[in-house]
BABA-499471 format. One record per residue: x, y, z of N, C-alpha, C, O in turn; residue in one letter. Coordinates in steps of 0.02 Angstrom, whole numbers, padded with zeros to 5 digits, always signed. Example, Ala and Ser with C-alpha at 12.3 -4.5 7.8 and 13.67 -1.06 7.14 Angstrom:
# residues 2
+00660-00284+00390+00615-00225+00390+00660-00165+00390+00712-00166+00423A+00642-00112+00354+00684-00053+00357+00645+00002+00394+00670+00057+00402S
***
This chain:
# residues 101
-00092+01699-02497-00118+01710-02565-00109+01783-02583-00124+01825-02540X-00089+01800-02638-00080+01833-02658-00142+01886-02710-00188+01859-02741X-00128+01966-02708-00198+01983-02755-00188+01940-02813-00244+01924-02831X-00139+01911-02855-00116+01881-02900-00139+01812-02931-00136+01792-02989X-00172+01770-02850-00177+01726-02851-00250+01714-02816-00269+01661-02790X-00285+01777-02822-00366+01765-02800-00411+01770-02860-00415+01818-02898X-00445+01713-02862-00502+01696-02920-00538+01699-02891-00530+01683-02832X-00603+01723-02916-00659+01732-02918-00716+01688-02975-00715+01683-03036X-00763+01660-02923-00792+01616-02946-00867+01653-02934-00885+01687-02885X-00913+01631-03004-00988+01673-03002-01025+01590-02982-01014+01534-03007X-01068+01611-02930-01096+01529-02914-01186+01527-02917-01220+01573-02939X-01207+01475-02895-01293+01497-02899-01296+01434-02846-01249+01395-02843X-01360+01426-02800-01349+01380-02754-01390+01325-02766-01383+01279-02726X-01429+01318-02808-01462+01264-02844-01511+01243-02803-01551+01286-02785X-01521+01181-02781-01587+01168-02741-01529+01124-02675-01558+01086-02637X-01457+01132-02666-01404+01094-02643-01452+01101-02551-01502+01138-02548X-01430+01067-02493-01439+01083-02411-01363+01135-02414-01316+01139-02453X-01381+01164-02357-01320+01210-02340-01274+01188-02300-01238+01224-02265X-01271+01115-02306-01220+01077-02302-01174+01056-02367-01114+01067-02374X-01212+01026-02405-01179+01014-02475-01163+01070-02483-01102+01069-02484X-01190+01146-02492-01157+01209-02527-01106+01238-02500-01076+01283-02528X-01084+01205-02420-01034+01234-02377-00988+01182-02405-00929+01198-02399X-00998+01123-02433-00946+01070-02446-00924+01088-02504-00864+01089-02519X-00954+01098-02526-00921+01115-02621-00889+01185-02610-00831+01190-02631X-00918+01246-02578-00875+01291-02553-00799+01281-02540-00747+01309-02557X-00815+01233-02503-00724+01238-02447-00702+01179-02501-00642+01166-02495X-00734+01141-02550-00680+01103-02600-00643+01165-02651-00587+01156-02674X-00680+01224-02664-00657+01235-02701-00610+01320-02659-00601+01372-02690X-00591+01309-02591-00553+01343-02566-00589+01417-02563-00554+01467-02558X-00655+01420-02567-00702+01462-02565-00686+01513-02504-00709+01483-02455X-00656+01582-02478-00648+01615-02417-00725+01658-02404-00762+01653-02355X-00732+01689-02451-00791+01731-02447-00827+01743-02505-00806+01746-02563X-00895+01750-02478-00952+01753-02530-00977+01809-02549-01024+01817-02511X-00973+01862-02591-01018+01900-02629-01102+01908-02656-01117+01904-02716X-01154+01920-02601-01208+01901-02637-01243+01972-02660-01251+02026-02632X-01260+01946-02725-01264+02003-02759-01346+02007-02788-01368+02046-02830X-01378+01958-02752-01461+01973-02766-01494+02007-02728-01492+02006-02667X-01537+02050-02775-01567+02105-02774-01628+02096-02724-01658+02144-02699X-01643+02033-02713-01687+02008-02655-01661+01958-02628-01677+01903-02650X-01603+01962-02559-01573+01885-02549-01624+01826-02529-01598+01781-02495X-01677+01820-02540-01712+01773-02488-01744+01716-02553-01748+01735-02611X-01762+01659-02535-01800+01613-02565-01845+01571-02530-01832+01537-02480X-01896+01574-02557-01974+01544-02530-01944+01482-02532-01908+01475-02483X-01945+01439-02564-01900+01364-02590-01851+01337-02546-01845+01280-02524X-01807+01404-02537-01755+01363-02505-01717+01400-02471-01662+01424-02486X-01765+01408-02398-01746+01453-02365-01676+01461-02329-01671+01505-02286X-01635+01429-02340-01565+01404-02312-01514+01445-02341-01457+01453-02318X-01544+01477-02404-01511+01535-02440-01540+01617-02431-01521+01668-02459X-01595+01606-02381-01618+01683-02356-01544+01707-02337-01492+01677-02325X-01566+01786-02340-01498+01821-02322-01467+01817-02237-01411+01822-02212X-01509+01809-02221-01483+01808-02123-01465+01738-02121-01407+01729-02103X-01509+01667-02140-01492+01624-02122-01421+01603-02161-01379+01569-02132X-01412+01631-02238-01347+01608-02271-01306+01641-02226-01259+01605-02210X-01306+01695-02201-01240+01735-02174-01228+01693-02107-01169+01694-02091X-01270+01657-02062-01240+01643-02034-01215+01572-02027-01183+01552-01978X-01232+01533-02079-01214+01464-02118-01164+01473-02104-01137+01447-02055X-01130+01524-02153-01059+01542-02190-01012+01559-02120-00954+01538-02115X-01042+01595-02074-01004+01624-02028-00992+01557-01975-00934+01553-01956X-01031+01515-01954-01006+01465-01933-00966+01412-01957-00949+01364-01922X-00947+01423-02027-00890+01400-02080-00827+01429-02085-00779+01406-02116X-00828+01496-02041-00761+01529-02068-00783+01571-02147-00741+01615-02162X-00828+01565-02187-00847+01595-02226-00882+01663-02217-00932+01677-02184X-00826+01717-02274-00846+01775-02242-00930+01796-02320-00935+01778-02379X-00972+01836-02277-01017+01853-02313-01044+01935-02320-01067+01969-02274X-01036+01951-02381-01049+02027-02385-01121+02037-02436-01126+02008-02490X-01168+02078-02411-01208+02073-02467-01206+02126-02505-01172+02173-02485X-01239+02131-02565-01200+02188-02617-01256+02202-02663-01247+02246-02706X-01320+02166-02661-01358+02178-02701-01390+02233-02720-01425+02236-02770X-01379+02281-02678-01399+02346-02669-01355+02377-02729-01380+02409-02775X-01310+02369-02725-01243+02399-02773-01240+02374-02844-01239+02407-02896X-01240+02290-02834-01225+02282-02888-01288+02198-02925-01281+02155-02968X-01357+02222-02865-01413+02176-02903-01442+02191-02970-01437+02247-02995X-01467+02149-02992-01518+02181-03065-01559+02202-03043-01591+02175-03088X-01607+02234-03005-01645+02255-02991-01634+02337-02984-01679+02375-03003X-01594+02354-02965-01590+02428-02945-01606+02456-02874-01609+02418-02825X-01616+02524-02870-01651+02538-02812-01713+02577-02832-01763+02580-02797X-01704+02615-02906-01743+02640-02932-01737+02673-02996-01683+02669-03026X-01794+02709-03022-01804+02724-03072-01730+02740-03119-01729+02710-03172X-01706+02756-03113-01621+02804-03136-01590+02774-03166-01555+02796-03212X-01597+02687-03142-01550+02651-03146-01565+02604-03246-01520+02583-03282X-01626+02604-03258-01654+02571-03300-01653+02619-03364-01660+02680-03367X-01643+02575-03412-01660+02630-03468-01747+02620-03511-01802+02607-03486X-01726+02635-03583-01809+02657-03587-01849+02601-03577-01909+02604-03563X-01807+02535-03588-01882+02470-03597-01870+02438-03538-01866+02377-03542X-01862+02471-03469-01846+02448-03378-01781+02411-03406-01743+02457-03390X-01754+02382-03424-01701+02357-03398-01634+02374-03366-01612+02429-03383X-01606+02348-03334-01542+02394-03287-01472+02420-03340-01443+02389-03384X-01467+02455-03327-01417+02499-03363-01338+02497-03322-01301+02537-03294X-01337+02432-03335-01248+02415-03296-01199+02468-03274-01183+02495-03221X-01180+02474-03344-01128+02530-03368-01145+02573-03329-01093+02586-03297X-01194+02610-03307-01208+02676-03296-01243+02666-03221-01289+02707-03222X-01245+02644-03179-01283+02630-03120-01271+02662-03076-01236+02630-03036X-01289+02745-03047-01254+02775-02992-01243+02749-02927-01227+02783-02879X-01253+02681-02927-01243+02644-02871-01189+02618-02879-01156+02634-02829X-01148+02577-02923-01129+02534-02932-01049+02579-02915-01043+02639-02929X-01003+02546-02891-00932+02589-02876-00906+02575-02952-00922+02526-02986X-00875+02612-02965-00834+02653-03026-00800+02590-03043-00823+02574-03097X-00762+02551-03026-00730+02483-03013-00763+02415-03053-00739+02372-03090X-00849+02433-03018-00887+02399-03063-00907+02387-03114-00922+02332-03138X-00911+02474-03151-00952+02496-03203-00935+02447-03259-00887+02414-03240X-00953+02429-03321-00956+02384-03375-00923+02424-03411-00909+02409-03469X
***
């Protein structure tokens, strides 16, 4: 595959087992995952916490990077938000130059 020929897909994991989400993954030729929340973990559905997804994925051949630090809505802090808290994309001294909006 070519850089030419890599799509990028934005996903959400719904209430799926991390079986179904590894299945629909590899239907849709899924290599690696991007998680980009600002808190990876869920009370609900713990199968998408950040340690247990990473190593779902890794016993799939699915590679997993987390990024929420960089590029979550949340921030890391104050800097990042403008006047009414919300995150300020465009401008996020976290976020790599690549990212910016």
């Amino acid at each position: 595959m070519t850089t030419r020929d890599t799509v990028v897909y934005s996903i959400g994991h719904s209430t799926h087992s991390i079986e179904t989400f590894v299945a629909l993954l590899r239907k849709a030729h899924v290599a690696a995952i991007a998680d980009v929340r600002s808190s990876p973990y869920s009370r609900w559905q713990p199968q998408f916490n950040r340690d247990t997804l990473r190593k779902s994925l890794a016993d799939d051949d699915i590679a997993y990077v987390f990024l929420g630090t960089e590029l979550g809505g949340r921030g890391i802090d104050g800097s990042v938000r403008d006047e009414h808290g919300r995150v300020n994309t465009g401008e996020s001294p976290n976020r790599p130059p690549s990212a910016r909006v």
